[in-house]
C-alpha positions as CSV (number, residue, x, y, z in Angstrom):
1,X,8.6,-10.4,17.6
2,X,11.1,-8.2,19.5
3,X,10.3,-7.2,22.9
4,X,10.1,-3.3,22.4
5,X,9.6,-1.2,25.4
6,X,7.1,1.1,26.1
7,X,9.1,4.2,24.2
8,X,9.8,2.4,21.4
9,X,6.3,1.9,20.8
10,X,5.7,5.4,20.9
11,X,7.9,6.0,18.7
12,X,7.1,3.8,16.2
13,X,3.3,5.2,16.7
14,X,4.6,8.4,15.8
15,X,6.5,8.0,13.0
16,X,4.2,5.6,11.5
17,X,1.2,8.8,11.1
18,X,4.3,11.3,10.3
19,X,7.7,10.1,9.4
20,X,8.7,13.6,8.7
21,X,8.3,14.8,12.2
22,X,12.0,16.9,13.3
23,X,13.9,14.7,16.3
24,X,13.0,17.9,18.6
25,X,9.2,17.2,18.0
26,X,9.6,13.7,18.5
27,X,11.7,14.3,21.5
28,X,9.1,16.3,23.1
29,X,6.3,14.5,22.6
30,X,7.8,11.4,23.7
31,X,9.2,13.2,27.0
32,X,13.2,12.5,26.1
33,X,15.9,14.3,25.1
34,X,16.9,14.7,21.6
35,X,20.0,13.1,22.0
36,X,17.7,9.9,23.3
37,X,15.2,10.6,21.0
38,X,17.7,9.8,18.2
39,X,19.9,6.8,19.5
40,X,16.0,5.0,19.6
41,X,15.3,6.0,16.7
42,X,18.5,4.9,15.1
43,X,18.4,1.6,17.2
44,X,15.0,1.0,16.0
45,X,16.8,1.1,12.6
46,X,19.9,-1.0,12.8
47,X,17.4,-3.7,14.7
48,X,15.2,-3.6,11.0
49,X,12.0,-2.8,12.8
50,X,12.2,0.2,10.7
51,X,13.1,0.2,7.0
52,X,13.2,3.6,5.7
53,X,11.0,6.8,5.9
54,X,8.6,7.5,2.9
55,X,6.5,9.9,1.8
56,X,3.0,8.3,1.0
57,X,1.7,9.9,-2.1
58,X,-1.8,10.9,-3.5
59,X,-2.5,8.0,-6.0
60,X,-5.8,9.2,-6.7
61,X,-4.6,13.0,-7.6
62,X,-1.6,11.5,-10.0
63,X,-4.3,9.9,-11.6
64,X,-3.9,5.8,-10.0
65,X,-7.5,5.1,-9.4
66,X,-7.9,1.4,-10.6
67,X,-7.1,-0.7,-7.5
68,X,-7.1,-4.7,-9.3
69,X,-6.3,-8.0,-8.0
70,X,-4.6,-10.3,-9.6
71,X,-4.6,-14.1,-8.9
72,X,-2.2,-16.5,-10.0
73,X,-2.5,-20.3,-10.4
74,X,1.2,-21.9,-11.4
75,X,1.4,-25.3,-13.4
76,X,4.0,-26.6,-10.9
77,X,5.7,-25.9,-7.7
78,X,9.4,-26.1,-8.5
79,X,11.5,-23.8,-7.1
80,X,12.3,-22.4,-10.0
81,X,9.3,-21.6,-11.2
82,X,8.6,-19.9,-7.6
83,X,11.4,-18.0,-7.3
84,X,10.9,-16.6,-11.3
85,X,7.5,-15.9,-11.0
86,X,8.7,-13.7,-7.6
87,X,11.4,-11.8,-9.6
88,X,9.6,-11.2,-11.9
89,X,6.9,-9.6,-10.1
90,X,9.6,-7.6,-7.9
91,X,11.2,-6.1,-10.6
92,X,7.5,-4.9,-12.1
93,X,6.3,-1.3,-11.3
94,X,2.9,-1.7,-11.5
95,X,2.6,-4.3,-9.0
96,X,1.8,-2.8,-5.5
97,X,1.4,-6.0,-2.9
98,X,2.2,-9.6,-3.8
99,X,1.5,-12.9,-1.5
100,X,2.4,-15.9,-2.0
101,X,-1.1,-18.3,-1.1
102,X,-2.4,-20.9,0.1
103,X,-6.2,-22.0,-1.8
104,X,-7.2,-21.9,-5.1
105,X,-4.3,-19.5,-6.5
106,X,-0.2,-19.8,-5.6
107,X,-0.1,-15.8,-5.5
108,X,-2.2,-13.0,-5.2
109,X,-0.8,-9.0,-6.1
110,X,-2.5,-6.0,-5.7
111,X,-1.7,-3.3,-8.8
112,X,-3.0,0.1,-8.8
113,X,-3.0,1.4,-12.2
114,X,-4.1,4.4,-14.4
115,X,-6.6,3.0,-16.4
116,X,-8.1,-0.7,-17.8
117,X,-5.7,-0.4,-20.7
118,X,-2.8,-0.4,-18.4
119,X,-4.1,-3.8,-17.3
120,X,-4.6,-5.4,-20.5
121,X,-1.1,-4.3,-21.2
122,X,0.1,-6.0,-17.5
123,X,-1.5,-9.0,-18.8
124,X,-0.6,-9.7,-22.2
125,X,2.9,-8.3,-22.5
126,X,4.2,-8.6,-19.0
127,X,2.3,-11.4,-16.8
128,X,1.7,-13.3,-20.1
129,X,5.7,-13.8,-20.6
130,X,6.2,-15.3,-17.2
131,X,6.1,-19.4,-17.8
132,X,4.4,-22.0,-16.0
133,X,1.2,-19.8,-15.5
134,X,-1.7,-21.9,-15.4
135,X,-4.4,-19.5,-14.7
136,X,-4.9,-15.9,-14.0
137,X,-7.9,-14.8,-12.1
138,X,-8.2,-10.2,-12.0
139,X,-10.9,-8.4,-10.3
140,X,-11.3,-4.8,-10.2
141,X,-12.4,-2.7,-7.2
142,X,-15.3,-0.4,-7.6
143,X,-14.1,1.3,-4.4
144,X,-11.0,1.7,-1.9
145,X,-13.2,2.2,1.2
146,X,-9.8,2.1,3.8
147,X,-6.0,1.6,3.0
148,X,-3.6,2.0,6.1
149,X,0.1,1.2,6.5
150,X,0.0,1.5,10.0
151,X,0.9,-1.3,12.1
152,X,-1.1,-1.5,15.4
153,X,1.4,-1.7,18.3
């Protein structure tokens, strides 16, 4: 982990609960000029602590309110069949999270979907083409009781 300084931190606090804050806010409420302000900000950038700025949308109110895990048990452990199963899975829309496991399963994802028949659709024409599957294991939340991107600094 990179040895950030106090500052930084802040920073990264702040833009973390709102990306779209203006450099003179930030500036202010980090007690540095904006010049300052946006040379940390930009460092913080080139050093890939921060990848990009994003606006986190509503998935509920467009309609995404099935929240399913997926688990994954592969017939081998060649590389090949790792690194296809991962492209695969990059390259796929619906898939929000993915992890590569240790346990029962090789890889758990997270998808958040419209409805059950955007599942069985993920499953049988998208997850089904991928070779070396063994086994897939899906469970559907009833619930999202917390979701954060926030890291804690």
């Amino acid at each position: 982990m990179k040895n950030l300084s106090a500052k930084d931190k802040e920073i990264l606090e702040i833009l973390q609960i709102d990306a779209d804050i203006t450099n003179a806010e930030l500036a202010k409420q980090i007690g540095l000029s904006q010049s300052a302000a946006l040379g940390r900000v930009k460092n913080l950038k080139h050093d890939g602590l921060i990848h990009g700025i994003y606006a986190k949308l509503d998935a509920n109110q467009l309609g995404y309110s099935l929240h399913v895990f997926v688990y994954i048990k592969l017939s081998n452990q060649a590389k090949e069949t790792l690194s296809y199963l991962e492209g695969a899975v990059k390259m796929n829309s619906r898939v929000q999270d993915c992890f590569r496991m240790t346990g029962d399963y090789d890889y758990a994802l997270r998808l958040l979907l419209q409805e059950t028949a955007d599942l069985e659709y993920f499953l049988t024409h998208e997850l089904s083409r991928i070779p070396h599957i063994a086994s897939i294991r899906t469970e559907v939340a009833m619930k999202c009781i917390k979701q954060d991107t926030s890291l804690a600094l």
